[in-house]
N, C-alpha and C positions, 0 to 999 in steps of 0.2 A: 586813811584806807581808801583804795580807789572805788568805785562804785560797780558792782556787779554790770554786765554787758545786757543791753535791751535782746531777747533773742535769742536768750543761751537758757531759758527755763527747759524744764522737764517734756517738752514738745518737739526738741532737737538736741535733747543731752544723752550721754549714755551710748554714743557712739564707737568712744574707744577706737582702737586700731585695727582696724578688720584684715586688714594688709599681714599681720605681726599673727593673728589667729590663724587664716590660713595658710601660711605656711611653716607656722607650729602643727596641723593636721595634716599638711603634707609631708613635711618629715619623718611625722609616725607612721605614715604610711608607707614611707620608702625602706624603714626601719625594718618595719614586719618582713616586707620583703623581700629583702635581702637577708634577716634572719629565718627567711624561707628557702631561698636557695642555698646558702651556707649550710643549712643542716642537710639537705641534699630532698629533705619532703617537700616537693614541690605539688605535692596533691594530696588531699585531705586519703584518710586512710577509711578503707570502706568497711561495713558493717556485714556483719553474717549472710542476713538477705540480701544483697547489693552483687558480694563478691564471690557466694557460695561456698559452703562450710558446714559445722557442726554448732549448733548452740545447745549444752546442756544445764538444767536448773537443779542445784542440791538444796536441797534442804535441811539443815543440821538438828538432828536430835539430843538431846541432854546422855550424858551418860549414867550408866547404872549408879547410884547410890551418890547423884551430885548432881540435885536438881536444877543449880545454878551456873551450870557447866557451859552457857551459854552466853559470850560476853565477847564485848567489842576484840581483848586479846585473844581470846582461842581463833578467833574468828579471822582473826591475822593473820596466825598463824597458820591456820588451815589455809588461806590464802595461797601465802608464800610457799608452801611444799606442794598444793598443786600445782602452781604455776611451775616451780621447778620440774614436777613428773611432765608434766606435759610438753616444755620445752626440752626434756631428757628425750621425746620421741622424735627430735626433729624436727617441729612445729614449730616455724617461725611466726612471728604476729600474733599468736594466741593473746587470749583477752582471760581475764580472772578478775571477776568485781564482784564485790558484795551489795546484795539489793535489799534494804532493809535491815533489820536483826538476826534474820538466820534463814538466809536464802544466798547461794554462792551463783553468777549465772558462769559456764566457762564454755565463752566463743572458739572456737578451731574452726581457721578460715581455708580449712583441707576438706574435704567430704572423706577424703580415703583414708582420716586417721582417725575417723570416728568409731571404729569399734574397739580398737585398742585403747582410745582417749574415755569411751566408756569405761573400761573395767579397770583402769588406773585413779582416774580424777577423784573417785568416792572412793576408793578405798579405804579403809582407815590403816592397816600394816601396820596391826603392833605384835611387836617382832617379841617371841619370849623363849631363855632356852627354860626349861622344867625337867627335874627328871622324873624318869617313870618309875610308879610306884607297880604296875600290869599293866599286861598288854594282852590283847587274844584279837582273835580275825580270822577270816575264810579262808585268808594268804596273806604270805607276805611281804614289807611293802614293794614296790616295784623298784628295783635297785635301790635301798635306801640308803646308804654308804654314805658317810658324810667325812670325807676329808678334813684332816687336819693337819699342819706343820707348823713350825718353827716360821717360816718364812711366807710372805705375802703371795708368794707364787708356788704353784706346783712343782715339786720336787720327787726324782726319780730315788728311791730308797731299796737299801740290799734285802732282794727276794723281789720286789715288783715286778709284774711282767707288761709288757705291752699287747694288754688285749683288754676288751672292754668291761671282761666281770674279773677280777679278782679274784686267784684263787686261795681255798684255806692257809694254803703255804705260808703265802705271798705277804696273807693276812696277819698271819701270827709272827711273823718276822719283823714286820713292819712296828716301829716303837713311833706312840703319836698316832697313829691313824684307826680311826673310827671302823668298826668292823658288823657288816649287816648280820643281823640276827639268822636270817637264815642259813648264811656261810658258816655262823660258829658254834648254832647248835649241836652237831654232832661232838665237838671239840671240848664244849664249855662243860664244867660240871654242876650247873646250874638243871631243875630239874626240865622233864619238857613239859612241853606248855598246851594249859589244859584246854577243855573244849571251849566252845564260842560264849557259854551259857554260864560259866564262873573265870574268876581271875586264874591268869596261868601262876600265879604266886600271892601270898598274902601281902597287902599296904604295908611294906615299913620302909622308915619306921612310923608309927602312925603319931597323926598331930597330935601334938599333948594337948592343944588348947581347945581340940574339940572333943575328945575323947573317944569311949567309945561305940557310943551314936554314932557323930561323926564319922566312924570309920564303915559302922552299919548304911548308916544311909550311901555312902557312896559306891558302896559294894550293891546297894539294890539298886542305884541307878545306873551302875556299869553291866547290871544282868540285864536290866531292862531298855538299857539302848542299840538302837539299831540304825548302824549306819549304812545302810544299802540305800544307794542315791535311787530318788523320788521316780516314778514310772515316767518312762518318756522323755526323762529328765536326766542330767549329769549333775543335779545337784542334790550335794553329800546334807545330812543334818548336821547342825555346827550349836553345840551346847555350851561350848565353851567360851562362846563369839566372845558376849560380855562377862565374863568369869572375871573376880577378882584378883591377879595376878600375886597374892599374898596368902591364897588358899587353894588348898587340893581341888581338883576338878575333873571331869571325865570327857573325852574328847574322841572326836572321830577323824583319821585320815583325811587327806585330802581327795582321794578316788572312792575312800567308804569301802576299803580293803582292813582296814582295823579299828580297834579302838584300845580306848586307855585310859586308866588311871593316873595322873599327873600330880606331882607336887608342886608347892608354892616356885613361882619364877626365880632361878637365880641370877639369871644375866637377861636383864632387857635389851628393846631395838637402841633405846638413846645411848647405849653401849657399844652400837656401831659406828667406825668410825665414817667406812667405804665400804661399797661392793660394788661387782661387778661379773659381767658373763663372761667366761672365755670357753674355748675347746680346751681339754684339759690332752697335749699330745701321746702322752703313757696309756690312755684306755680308750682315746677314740671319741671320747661326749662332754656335754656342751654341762660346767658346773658353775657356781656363783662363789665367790672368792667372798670371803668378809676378810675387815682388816678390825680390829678394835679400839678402842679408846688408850688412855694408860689405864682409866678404873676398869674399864671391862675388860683388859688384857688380867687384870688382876682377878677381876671377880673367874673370869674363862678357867686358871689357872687351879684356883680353888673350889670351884663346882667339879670339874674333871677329876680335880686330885678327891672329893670324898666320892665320887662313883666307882673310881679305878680297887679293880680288887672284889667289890662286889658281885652278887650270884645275880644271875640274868633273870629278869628283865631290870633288874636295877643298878644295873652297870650301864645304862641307858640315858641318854638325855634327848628329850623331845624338841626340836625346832617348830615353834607355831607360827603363823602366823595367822592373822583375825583369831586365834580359836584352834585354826584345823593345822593337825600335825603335817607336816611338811617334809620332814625328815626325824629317825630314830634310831640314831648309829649309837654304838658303844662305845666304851672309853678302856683301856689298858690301862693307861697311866698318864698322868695331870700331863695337860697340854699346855707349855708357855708358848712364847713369841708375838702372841697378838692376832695370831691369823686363824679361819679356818674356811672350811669350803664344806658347801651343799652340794648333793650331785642325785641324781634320781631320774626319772623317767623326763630330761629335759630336752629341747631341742635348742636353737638357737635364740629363737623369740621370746618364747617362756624362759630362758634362764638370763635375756637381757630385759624383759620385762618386771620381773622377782630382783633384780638388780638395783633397778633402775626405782622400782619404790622403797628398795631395804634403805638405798643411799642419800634419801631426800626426809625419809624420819618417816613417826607415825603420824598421822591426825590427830589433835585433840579431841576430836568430834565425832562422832558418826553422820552419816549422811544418806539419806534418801534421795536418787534422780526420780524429780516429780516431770519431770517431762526433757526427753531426746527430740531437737529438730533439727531435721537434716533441708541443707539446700545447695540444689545443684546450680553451678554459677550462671550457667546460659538462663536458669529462673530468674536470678539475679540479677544478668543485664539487661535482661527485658522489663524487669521493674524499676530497675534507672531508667532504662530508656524512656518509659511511659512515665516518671514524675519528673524528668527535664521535659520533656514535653508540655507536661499539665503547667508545670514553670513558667515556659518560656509564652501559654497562651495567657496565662494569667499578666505575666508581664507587660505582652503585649495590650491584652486591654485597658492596663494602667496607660500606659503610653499613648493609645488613644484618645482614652478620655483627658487627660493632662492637657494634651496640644490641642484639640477641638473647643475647651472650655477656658482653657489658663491663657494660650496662645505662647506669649513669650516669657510667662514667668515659667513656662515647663521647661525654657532651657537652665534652670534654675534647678527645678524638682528633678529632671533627668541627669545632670550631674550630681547632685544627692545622692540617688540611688545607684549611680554607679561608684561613685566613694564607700555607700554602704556596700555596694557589692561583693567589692575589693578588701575591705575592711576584713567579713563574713568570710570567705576563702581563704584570705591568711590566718586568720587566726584559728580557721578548720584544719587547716594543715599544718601550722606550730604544733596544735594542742591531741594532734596525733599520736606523735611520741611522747609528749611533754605528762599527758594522763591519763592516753589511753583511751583519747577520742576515738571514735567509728562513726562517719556516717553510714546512716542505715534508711532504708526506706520514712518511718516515721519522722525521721531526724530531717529529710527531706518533704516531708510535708509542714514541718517547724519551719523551714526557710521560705517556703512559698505562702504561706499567713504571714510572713514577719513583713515579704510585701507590701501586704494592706493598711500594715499596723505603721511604714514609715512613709506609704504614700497617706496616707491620714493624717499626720503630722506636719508635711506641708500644708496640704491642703487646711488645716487649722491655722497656721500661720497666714497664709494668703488671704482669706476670707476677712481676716482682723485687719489687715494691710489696706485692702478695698470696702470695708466699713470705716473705714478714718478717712477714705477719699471720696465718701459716700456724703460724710458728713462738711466736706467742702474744703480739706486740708490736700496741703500738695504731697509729693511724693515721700521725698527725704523727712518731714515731720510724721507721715502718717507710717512711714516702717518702726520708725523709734518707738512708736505712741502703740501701734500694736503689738509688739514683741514682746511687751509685761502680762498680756493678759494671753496672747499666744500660750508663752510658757507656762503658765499656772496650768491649762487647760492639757497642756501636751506631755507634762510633768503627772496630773493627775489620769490620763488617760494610759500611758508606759507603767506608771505603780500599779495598777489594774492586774495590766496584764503579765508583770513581771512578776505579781504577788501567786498570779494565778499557774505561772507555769513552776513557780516554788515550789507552791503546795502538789502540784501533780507530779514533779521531781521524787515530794519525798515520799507518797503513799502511794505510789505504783512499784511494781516491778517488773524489771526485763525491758521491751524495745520499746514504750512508752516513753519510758526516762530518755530518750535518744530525742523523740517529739522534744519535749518540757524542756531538756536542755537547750538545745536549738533557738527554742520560741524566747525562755532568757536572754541568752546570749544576742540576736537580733533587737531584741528590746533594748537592752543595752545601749549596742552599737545607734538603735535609734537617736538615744538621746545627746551621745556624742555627735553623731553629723548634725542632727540639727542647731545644737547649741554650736558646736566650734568651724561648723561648712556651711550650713545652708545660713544660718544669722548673718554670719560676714559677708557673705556672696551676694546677697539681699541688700545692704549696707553701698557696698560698691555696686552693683549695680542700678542702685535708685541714683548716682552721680552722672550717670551715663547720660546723653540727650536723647535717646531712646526711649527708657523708662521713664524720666522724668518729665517730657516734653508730652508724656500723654499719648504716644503712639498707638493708634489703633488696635495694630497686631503685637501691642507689648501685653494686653491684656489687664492693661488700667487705666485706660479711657475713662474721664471722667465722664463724659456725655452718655456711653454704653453704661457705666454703672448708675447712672441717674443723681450725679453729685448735686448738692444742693449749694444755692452762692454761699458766699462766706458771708456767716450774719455780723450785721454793723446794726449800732445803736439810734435811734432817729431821735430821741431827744433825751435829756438831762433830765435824771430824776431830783426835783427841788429837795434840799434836807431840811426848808424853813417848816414850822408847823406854826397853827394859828393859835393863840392863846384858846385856852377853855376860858367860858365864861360864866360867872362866881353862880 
């Protein structure tokens, strides 16, 4: 066995291939960016405050009678069908994240889509049809006609006229189509309908399983509700909001032009398959088209067919939606085909509005907006503009002090931080589409501390570097000999701070988590330049006759660092000892 090499101990081992590292770190580098320009995001995607927008915060409440109703899948789900409502407005780039356990935030990087993205995003839209068991009101409802046919699109049928209300003729001619209470009363043999203060007809048939209490109480709380929207206000009382969809309930209008006695749900929203707004051509106004499932085409078929025939008001079935009737057309005779249409006091926004949630489903959830911020984007570029600024001074004084003190190991540390630079942008602008990054203002205060935290990191290498040349070693021994304790030091000081922007990742919500991510992510990236750029870089250039040779302005002079000679031994320590004497 040959004999190990004088000069290859642990003082100059451990050099490895720095040559084979860095251009392993350039490659991934070239990687990024070219799978930066490929996907065509060549710039990180900007955050609510940045780029000006709407930011709204829900918060999910439990539902009635399911106190557990609160759990990572509903919460999914709610996700997914906002995101759907909201990109059904046209809203490109929107944002839907969950922050915590029951907080939704949802970014719109429009300002001008923020009131209709209001009244959408929380909604819940559970869709139910019911029939009515009575009805009474001060009038009635506002064109409440609710279409129905055979076919997914409006059809001209013998006796229709083209004009915008139907007449009785028209009405009674027509087989399949839903006919307003008001047009058929003179018509119907049904008796009329009594005053505001009792049902225009008795409950039937009434629920066997509640009896008849059950049919008492709902008769006192249909005398005793009043739906005439709140003073000042357009808004209707809504008692039926969380009503259990498998029991009678009492329900007010959507304008708080009527109310009603309802029975249990027969065809719910998950019954839908599609809707949609159109102009309906034959009357002139703007209706909502539903198409059905196969079960709901079924169930549709068999609720219509036991209404059909009965005396008015229960020849009726209610369209709710949250709660408030929406529509309350009658029925002649069982409707198949799958199809039917809403039409009512609609215009074109409100009937592709009411489309546009029927067709994306209900929420699991209920939701509270605990706070609307709106921002206008010229706010927005002025606050880029002022934290690339605060950047770029911060930057700057790294780079001063670097070169004033380091001298020429900054050209070291300033290739670092621009590998980290580079690094931090691409992976800003991959991770845009890829999860629905945003920079945002905070998010840009995470990049300007991440700064500090990777000019410190050299700086702890360096120091270690020139404590080995301090102590009287040359170049090339003292980078190997300080790089072990470097790294303990720069490993223990990145866990720190990577633990720390963890934890404020997970117990914050909203544009915080933009900070914490940020401040991650750069910590990261720290510990990759240094381990696989600035180590190697260090390695080769201590070969150099510049570094090595002690140059002045290399910035490890041994005479400016006050190296001490290399200690030599001045005599033999003797191993003989003198005998002890007895």
């Amino acid at each position: 066995m040959a004999a190990p090499k004088k000069g290859r101990g642990p003082a100059t081992g451990g050099q490895g291939k720095p040559g084979r590292t860095l251009a392993l770190i350039l490659i991934a580098i070239g990687a990024l960016i070219g799978g930066m320009f490929w996907s065509g995001d060549t710039t990180p995607r900007l955050g609510i405050d940045l780029a000006g927008g709407t930011s709204i915060t829900l918060r999910a409440e439990n539902q009635p009678g399911k106190p557990d109703s609160i759990n990572n899948t509903n919460m999914q789900t709610a996700i997914g069908i906002i995101e759907r409502r909201v990109n059904g407005l046209g809203v490109s780039e929107s944002e839907v994240q969950q922050q915590g356990e029951r907080h939704i935030i949802v970014n719109i990087p429009r300002a001008t889509d923020s009131e209709k993205a209001q009244k959408q995003v929380g909604t819940t839209a559970e869709l139910y049809f019911r029939p009515v068991l009575a009805v009474t009101g001060s009038a009635p409802l506002p064109e409440p006609s609710t279409g129905t046919s055979p076919s997914a699109k409006p059809s001209a049928k013998p006796g229709d006229k083209a004009s915008s209300t139907p007449s009785p003729k028209a009405s009674a001619t027509t087989q399949g189509r839903a006919v307003p209470e008001a047009l058929k009363k003179d018509e119907s043999p049904s008796p009329k309908p009594s005053t505001p203060e009792k049902p225009a007809a008795t409950p039937a048939p009434q629920p066997s399983a509640s009896g008849a209490a059950a049919v008492a109480a709902l008769e006192k709380q249909f005398t005793a509700l009043d739906c005439t929207p709140k003073k000042g206000t357009k808004e209707v009382p809504n008692p039926a909001q969380n009503a259990d969809p498998a029991k009678p309930t009492v329900a007010c209008g959507t304008e708080g032009d009527a109310k009603y006695i309802l029975g249990p749900a027969e065809v719910a929203g998950t019954d839908v398959d599609e809707a949609q707004g159109v102009l309906d051509p034959q009357r002139g106004r703007w209706i909502v088209q539903l198409g059905f499932t196969d079960a709901g085409t079924k169930k549709f078929a068999a609720t219509t067919g036991k209404l059909a025939g009965q005396v008015q008001p229960q020849n009726q079935f209610a369209i709710t939606l949250d709660g408030q009737v929406v529509s309350a057309p009658s029925v002649s005779s069982a409707i198949g085909g799958g199809s039917a249409e809403i039409s009512g006091s609609f215009d074109q926004a409100s009937a592709t509005d009411l489309a546009n949630i029927l067709s994306y489903g209900a929420l699991p959830l209920s939701f509270e907006q605990e706070s609307v911020t709106t921002v206008t984007a010229a706010l927005g570029g002025e606050q880029l503009k002022a934290g690339l600024i605060a950047g770029a001074i911060g930057l700057a004084l790294v780079v001063i002090y670097l070169v004033v003190y380091y001298r020429g190991l900054s050209i070291i540390a300033l290739l670092s931080l621009l590998v980290s630079a580079v690094l931090t942008y691409a992976l800003m602008s991959l991770l845009g589409p890829a999860i629905g990054f945003a920079l945002n203002l905070p998010a840009v205060c995470g990049a300007i501390v991440a700064i500090g935290i990777t000019a410190d990191s050299f700086i702890v290498y360096f120091e270690r570097v020139r404590d080995e040349i301090r102590e009287g070693r040359t170049l090339r021994p003292a980078v190997e000999r300080g790089w072990p304790r470097a790294r303990r030091t720069i490993l223990v000081s990145d866990f720190v701070s990577f633990l720390a922007a963890a934890v404020l990742f997970i117990v914050t919500v909203g544009k915080v988590q933009g900070f914490a991510f940020t401040l991650g992510l750069t910590t990261l990236l720290d510990v990759v330049v240094v381990f696989f750029f600035t180590k190697p870089l260090m390695t080769l250039m201590a070969r150099t006759k510049f570094f090595s040779s002690g140059h002045p302005w290399s910035g490890l002079d041994p005479k400016r660092l006050g190296a001490k000679p290399p200690l030599r031994r001045s005599r033999r320590v003797s191993a003989t000892t003198e005998p002890k004497e007895a």
